[in-house]
C-alpha positions as CSV (number, residue, x, y, z in Angstrom):
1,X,22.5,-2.2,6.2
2,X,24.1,-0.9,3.0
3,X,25.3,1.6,3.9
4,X,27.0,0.2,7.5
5,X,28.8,-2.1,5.2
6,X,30.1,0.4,3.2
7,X,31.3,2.2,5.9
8,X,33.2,-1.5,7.3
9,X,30.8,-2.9,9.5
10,X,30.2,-6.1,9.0
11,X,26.1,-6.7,10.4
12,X,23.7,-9.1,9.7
13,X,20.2,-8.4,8.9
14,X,19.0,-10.1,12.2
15,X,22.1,-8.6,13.9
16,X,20.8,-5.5,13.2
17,X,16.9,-5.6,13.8
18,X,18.0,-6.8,17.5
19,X,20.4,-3.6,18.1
20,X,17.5,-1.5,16.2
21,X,14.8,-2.7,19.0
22,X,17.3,-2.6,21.8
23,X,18.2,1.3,20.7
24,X,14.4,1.7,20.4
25,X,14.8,3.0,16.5
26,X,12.4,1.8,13.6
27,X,12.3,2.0,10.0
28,X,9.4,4.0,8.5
29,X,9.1,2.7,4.8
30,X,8.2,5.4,2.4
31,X,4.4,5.6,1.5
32,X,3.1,4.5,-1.3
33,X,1.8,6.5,-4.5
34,X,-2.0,6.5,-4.1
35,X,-4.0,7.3,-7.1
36,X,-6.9,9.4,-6.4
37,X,-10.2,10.0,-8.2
38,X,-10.2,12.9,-10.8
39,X,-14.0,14.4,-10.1
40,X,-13.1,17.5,-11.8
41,X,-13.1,15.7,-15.3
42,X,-15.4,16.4,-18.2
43,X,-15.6,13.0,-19.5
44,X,-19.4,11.7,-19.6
45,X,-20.5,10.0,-16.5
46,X,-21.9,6.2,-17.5
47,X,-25.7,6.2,-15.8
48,X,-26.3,3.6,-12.3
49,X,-28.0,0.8,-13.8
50,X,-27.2,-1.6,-10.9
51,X,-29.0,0.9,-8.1
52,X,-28.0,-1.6,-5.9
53,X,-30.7,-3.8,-6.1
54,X,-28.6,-7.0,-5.1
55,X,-31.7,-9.8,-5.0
56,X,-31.2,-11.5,-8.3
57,X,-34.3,-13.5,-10.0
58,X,-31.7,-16.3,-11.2
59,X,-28.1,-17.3,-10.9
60,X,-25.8,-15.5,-13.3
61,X,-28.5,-12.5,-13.2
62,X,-27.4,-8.4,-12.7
């Protein structure tokens, strides 16, 4: 929409989403950074104390 405006046209953001569909274009947003796991670090790996055992004696227990 910038950049029509800079070239003169003067469109409207709703203008333009109905000559967008009727031209059958659409916008593809860029993706987004994803942060993956590093499993290839040497940093000490913290023991599963958990072992999903998910049946707690008590409220406010593991």
């Amino acid at each position: 929409m910038k950049l029509l405006c800079k070239e003169g046209f003067e469109v409207g953001r709703y203008r333009l989403c109905k000559l967008m569909k009727r031209l059958g274009l659409i916008v593809k947003c860029k993706k987004r950074f994803t942060l993956m796991a590093d499993s290839k670090h040497q940093l000490p790996v913290p023991e599963n104390l958990l072992n999903k055992g998910f049946s707690p004696s008590a409220k406010n227990q593991v």
